[in-house]
Every structure is written in C-alpha cells, then in structure tokens.
N, C-alpha and C positions, 0 to 999 in steps of 0.2 A: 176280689169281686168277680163273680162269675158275670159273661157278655153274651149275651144273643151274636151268633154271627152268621143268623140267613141270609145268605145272596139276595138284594132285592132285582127283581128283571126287568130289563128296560122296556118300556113299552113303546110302540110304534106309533105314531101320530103321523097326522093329515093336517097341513097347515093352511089358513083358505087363500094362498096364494098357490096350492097344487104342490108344495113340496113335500116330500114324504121325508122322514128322517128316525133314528131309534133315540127316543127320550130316558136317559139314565133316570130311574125314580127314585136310589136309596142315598143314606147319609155316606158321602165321602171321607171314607175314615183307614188309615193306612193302605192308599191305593186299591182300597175295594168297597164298590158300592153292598152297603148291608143298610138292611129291615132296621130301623128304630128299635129301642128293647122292649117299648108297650106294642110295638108292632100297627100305631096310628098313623093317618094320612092328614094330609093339606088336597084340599079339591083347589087344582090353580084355575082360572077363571081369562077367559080371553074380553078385556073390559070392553072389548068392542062390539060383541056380541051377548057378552055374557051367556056364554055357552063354556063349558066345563073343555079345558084341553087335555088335562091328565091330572094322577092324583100322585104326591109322592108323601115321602116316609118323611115322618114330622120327630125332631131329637129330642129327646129326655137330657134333663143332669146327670144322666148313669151312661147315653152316649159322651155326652160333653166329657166323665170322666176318663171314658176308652179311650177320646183323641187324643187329651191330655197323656193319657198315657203313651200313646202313640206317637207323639211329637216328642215326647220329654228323652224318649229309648232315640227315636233320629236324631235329635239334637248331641245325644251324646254316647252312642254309640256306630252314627254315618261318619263321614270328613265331609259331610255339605259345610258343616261353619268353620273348619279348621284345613279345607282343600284351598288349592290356588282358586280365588276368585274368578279365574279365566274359569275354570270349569263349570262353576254357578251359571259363569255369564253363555255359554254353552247352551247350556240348558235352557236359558231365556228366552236366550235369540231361536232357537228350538221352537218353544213354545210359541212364540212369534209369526214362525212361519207357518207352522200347523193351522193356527187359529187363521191367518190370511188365505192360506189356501181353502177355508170353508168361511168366506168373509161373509158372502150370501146366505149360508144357512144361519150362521152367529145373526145378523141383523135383521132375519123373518123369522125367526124365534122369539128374538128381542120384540119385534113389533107387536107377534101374538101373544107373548103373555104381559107388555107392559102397555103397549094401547099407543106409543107413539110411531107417528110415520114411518115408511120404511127408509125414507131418507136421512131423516134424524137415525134411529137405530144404524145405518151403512156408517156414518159419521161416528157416534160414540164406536164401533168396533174398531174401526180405524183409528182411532186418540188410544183406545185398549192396546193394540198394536204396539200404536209411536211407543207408551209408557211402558212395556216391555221391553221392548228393543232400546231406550233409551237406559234402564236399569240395568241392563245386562251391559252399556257400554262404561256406566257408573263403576261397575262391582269391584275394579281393582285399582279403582280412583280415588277411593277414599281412607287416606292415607292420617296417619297420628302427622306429631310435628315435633322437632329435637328445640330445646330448651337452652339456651345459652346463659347461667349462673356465675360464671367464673370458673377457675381452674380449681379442679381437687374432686368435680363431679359431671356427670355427664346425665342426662334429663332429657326423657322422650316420651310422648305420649301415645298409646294403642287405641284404636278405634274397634269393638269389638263387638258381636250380634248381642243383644241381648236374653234370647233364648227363647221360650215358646213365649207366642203371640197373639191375642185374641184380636179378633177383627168383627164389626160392625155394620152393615150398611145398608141403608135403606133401596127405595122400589121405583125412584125417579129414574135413574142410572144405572140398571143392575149391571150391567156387563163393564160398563165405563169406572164406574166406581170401586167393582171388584178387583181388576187391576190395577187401577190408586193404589189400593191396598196390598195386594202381595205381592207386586211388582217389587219396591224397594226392601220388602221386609225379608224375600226371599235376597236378591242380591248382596243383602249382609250377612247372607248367612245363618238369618231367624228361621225358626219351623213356625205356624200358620194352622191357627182353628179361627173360623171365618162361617159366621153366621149369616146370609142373605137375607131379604125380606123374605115373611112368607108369603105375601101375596108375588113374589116376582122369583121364583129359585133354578128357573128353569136354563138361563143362559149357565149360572153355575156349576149346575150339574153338569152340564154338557164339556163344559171346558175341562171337567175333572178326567173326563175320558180321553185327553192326550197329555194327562199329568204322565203316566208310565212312559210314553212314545218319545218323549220330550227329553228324558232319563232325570226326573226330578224323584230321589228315592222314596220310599213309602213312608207314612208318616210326618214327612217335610210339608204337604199340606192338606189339610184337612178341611171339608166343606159341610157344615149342620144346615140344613132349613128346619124353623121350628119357631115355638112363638117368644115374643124378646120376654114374656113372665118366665118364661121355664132356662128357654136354652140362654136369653141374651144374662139372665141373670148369674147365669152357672159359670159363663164364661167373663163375666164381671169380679164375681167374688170368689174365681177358685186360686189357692194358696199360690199354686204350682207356674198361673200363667203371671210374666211378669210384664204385660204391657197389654195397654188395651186400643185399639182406634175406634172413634165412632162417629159416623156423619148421620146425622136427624135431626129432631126438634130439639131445642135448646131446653125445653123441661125433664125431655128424658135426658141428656145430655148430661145437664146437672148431677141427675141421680145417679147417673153414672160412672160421675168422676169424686162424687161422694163415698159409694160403695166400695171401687176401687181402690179409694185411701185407706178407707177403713178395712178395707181385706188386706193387702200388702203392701201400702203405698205403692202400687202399680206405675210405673210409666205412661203418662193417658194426653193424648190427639182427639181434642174433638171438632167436628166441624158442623155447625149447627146452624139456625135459623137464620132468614135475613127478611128484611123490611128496606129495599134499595133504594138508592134513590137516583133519578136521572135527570140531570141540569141541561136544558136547552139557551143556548144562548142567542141574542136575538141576528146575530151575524152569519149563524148558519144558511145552508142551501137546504130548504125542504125537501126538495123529490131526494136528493143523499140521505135528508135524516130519518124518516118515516121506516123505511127497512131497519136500518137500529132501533127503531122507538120499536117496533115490531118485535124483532128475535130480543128485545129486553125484558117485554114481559109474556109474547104470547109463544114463543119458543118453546116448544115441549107443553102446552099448554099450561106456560105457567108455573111447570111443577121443576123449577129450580130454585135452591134455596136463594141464589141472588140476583134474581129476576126481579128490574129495573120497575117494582110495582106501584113506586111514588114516582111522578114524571112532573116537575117543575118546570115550566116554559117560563121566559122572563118576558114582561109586560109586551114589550114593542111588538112580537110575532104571537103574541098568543091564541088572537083569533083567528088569526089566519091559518096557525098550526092546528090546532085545533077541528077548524071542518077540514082539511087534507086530510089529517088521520083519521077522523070520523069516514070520507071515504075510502080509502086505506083499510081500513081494517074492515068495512065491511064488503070488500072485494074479498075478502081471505075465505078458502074453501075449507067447511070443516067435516071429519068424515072418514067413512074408512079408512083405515091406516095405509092401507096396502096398495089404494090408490094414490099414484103419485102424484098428482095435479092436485091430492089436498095437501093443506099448511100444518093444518092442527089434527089430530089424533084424538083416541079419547081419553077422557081422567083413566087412573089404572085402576083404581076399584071403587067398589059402591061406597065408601068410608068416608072417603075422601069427595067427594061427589058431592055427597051429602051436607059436610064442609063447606065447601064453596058455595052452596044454594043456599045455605044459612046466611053466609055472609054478604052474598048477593042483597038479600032479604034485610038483613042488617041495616047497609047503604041504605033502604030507601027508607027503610026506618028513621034513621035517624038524617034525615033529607037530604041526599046526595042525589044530584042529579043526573041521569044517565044519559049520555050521549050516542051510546047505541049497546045493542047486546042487552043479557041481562036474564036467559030465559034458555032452558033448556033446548037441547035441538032432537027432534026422533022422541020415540019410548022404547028404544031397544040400546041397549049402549048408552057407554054414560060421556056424550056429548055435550060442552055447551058453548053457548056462543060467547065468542071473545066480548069483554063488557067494558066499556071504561065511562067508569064516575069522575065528572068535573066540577068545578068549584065549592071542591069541598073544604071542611075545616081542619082544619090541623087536631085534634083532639077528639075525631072521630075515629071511631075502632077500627073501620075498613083503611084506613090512612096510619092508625098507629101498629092494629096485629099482622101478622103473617098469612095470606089466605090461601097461597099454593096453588094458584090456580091462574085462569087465565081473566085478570081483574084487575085493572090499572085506576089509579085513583090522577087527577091532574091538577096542579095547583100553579097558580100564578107567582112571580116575582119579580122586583124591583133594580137590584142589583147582586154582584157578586157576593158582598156581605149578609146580604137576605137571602140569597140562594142556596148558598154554606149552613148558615145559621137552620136554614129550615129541613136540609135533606142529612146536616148533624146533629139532630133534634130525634135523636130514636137510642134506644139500646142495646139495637144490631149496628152490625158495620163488617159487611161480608164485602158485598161488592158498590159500587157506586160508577155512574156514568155521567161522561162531559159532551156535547157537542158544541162546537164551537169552530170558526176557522180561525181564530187568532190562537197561535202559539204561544204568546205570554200569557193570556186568558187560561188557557188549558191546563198549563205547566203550575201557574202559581192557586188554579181551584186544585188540583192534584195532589196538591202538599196541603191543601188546608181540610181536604176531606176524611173524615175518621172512617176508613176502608182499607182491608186488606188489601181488595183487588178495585183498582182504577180502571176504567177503561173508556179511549178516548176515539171520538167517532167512529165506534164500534162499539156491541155489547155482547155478553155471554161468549165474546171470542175465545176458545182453549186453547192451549198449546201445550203440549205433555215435558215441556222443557222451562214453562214459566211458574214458580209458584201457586199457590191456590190457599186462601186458609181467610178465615175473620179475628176480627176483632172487639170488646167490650163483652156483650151477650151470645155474640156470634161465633164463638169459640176460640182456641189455642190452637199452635202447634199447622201446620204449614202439608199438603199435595203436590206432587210433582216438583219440578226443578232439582236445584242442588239439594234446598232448604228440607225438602222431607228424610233423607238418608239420614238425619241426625236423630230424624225419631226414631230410627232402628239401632241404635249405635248406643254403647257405652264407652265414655273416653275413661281411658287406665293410664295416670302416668306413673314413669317409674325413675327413678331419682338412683343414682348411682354414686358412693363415694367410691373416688379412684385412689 
C-alpha cells in the first residue's frame, strides 16, 4: 500500500494564560509527525471559551495500517523488546525528566484543551511523571520464576512483551491516562499505536515531540487522534495488533472486547464506567469529611469514572451533613480554569454538557429534590453549577446511570448492612468510599464492598504505585502498581528433561 507521507507543521498557539508554545498537528507515526492520508482535521475547541485552539490531522484505517506497520518492523527489527531492560528503563526515566522540565507547559495545555483547572491538570502531569519513572524502575523487575518438579527436569518460566499494542483513551485525563498506558506497555518491551480522544489530542501530540530526545526508536510508539468509528475500530479489529487497552464507557467497552475476540482473540484491559458509592458513617468529624465528599464527586467536575456520585450518609448525622455540605459546595468557585482560586473548570465539550443538563432535567422529573445547583452558570463556556439531589429513590435513573458530571445524588441509611446492601446494589463497582473514625467500621465495610478501588477518608486519591481497575460492569484487567505489568507480558514456560 502506497502512504501519504507529508510533513504536517506545527502550529503556534497563544494559550489565555500568555504562554506561547509550537503545537505538533500531524499523526505520530514512526517518529514523524505526517498529514492523515484523506489529509482531514479535528477543530479542538477550548471548552471554556469555546473558541477554536488549533486544528489537527484526524487518522484513517490506512494511517492505523502504516503504524501497524511501523510498530510491527520496531518490534522486530529494534532490540527495544530483546535489549537489557536497563536500557528501556533509560529511556523512561529520559522521558520523565523532559516532560518535568516543561511541567507548566504540559498542564496549561492540558487546562486549554480539556477545561479542567490549572491545578488539577499540574497534578495529573505530575502522577504522568511518577508512572513513568515508576515503570522505567519496574522494567528489569519483572522476572519468570524456576519450577521445582523433581529430579530428571528443570522448569522455568519467561515473562515476555507481547508485541504491538493498541491503546484507547478517553478526554477526562488525556495526559494522565496516556501514561497509564504506555508507561508499562513500553517498559516490557511492547511497541504502542494509541489513539487519544478527539476532542482532547493535544497534550499527546505534544509529548510525541521528545519521543526522538528521550532515545525511544521510531515506530516503538505511535500516536492517531481520529474518531473511535474509523481509527478506534481499525485498531480494535486489526489482525496484526495483539492487545488492546481501553478506558470509557462500559457500552463501548463491551463492543470492544467483542470485536477484539472476534478478530484475534486479542489480549483486552478495559476500564470502564462507574456509579460510586460513598458511605458516611455517623462517627465521622464534618469539617474532615466535607473536602472528601467534595474531591469525590465535584473533582474535575465530575468527569471521573469513579467519582463518589451516590453518597449515603447514615441516619444519626444526616441532617446535619447535609446543610454543611449544602454550604460547602456552594462556597466552591466555578470558572475559568486558569484562575486559581476556582475549584471547578468547565465540562470538556459541548456532548457532554449536553449530558449532564439532560439528566439534571431527568432528576427533577422524575422528583428528586435539589439542594442546591442544578442550572447552568455563564452562556459562554460550558459551566455548571455543582448540583446535588437528596432523598432520592433508589430506582431512579440519576441514582442508578452514570452522569459524568458534577451531580451527586444523597441517600440516607440505617446501618452498616443497609449501607453495603444499598451502595452494592448497582452493576459497576470501580471505586467506593468509607468515612468513618472507627477502624473496625472501615476495615470490615472494605471487604464487604464490591469495588476495585476502596478508599478510606479520602477520595479519588491516586498514587501511580497503587492499583486502579473495576470490577462486575466496570471492567477487567488493573492501572498502575505491580498489577498492570502483567497486562503487557506473556508467560513462556519451558520444561526441560535433563
């Protein structure tokens, strides 16, 4: 197949915080940014103003098949998967400090094209970092293991890249989440086509521009923006790539761990939707828990998949918790991103936005009553104000679907059995939250809640060295820690008679 390979040029942008910087525009495909083969754009869109930042080159199936090509020649024509791991991990730690030394441009990038604070965005670059540098300490840690059978054989197991990699991921996290992903996939040794959202491509592209500096060979990894019908499909069902990761909604998720079987039985990570829940117990100290009840569900406005958006208070503090955080949250400034004295940011695009005011709309439909919020903020930018619905039913939509937004439903409970019973009463199970000051309270709701990730008088806390991943509807397959290096990895064992 003949390939388009015109140089796309970067373009210069003006961010409204005054920094100037050169915005890569084309698909990253063997360490050179190149035009799309229809030669189409994506107009990215700064949600806060909704004003146009730049346009870039949007991938066909006919790019996806050049990376493919391009990954499959480094996979087995480089020594990236067959070098000492020390050298990989070189490279990481490389890439690590590039990106740190431009930590402020990475996270006024991130704020302009995804709409959250400039504080959140400083934060995800920084976790982007740790999971670098923590992968690159991984790379010659993950070792097979010898076999004890008896005499006459000797038995040991290889732990080995799996080869080329498709990657996924959506527009909550672009920068954060992009290094979930090719952080461990590279330190095994995998090569890497990695599709971003297209409403958010712009931190990726950028990063792509110290992939050469960094000394990661060409075609080791590869970056499409482009829309998930064309490119996310191409790199779903092509023959060639044998693993897929993908974090978004659990309907596309599905299709995609369908598709993938049915092409290769693919190797497939997905990490998908959640509907959390957050247990207050009546022991707690208010003024401590209200900042959790906060970063659980209005954190990034919302837009995490396991943001604490069912909050169960137990009877004895309810009313009391209840007007706190009614004033609480409307103390919280919402608004420019770039201003630091606000909390919240805006939705990242109009889609989504759109979403949310439905199911605003929804709640009061079907009569949930609002405690505050609930209504757009501005007509420029897609702001809204933090809402939270109380006494509501349990078999109400805003309380059962996922609404991504910044929209907490509040429900009352009885005891620790009613409190379980009602926040394991869904068909996600990503993340779940405890407060409480009793220690056996904590430890024994902990084990009884159906969640990947617990977390205890705290929420949405990360740490690029602890697990990440759902469970039931919420998907398979595990982010960060030890637990993710196995999604890159096949074990070989080999069996020896002596």
């Amino acid at each position: 197949m003949k390939y388009n390979f015109e140089i796309a040029e970067p373009v210069e942008v003006a961010l409204p915080n005054g920094v100037k910087y050169s915005q890569p525009t084309g698909l990253f495909i063997n360490n050179e940014f190149i035009q799309s083969q229809n030669q189409k754009t994506i107009d990215v869109e700064n949600p806060a103003t909704q004003e146009k930042i730049v346009s870039v080159y949007s991938g066909t199936s006919q790019d996806v098949e050049y990376a493919v090509e391009s990954a499959e020649k480094a996979f087995k024509q480089t020594k990236w998967a067959t070098q000492d791991p020390k050298v990989r991990a070189k490279a990481l730690f490389k890439l690590a400090d590039l990106v740190e030394e431009n930590l402020d441009l990475f996270a006024a990038v991130e704020t302009a094209d995804n709409g959250k604070t400039l504080d959140l965005s400083t934060g995800d670059v920084q976790l982007a970092i740790n999971c670098l540098r923590d992968a690159a300490s991984y790379a010659d840690k993950i070792n097979g293991r010898t076999i004890e059978t008896g005499d006459g054989y000797m038995n040991f197991t290889l732990k080995q890249p799996i080869g080329v990699c498709g990657q996924i991921i959506p527009w909550n996290f672009p920068f954060m989440m992009l290094n979930w992903k090719i952080a461990p996939a590279l330190a095994m040794g995998n090569v890497i086509i990695l599709k971003p959202a297209s409403a958010t491509p712009l931190t990726a592209l950028l990063l792509c521009s110290l992939v050469e500096q960094a000394g990661i060979p060409a075609g080791v990894m590869n970056i499409i923006p482009g829309s998930g019908g064309e490119v996310g499909t191409a790199i779903t069902e092509h023959p060639k790539i044998r693993k897929i990761a993908f974090t978004g909604s659990t309907d596309i998720g599905k299709d995609i761990a369908v598709r993938a079987s049915a092409a290769n039985l693919k190797k497939a990570t997905l990490e998908l939707g959640g509907k959390s829940a957050h247990l207050v117990f009546n022991d707690v100290n208010i003024e401590k828990t209200l900042p959790n009840l906060v970063n659980g569900i209005f954190k990034n406005a919302g837009q995490i998949c396991s943001s604490g958006s069912r909050i169960y208070i137990q009877e004895g503090i309810y009313d009391k918790l209840l007007a706190a955080f009614k004033v609480y949250v409307e103390n919280l400034k919402v608004g420019d991103p770039f201003d630091r004295s606000n909390f919240q940011g805006a939705i990242t695009n109009r889609g989504q936005f759109e979403t949310i005011m439905n199911y605003i709309k929804i709640g009061k439909e079907e009569g949930a009553k609002i405690l505050t919020g609930g209504e757009r903020i501005g007509d420029k930018g897609y702001f809204i104000r933090p809402t939270i619905f109380y006494d509501v039913k349990e078999d109400m939509r805003i309380v059962k679907e996922e609404i991504f937004g910044p929209v907490v439903t509040i429900s009352k409970f009885k005891d620790i059995e009613d409190g379980v019973a009602m926040a394991n009463d869904s068909e996600f199970g990503l993340g779940a939250g405890i407060e409480t000051e009793s220690l056996s309270t904590a430890l024994k709701v902990a084990k009884m809640l159906q969640s990947g990730t617990v977390w205890i008088n705290t929420y949405n806390d990360f740490d690029s060295r602890v697990p990440f991943g759902g469970v039931k509807q919420s998907g398979y397959g595990r982010e960060m820690g030890e637990e993710v290096y196995s999604n890159y990895t096949e074990v070989k064992a080999v069996r020896i008679k002596l």
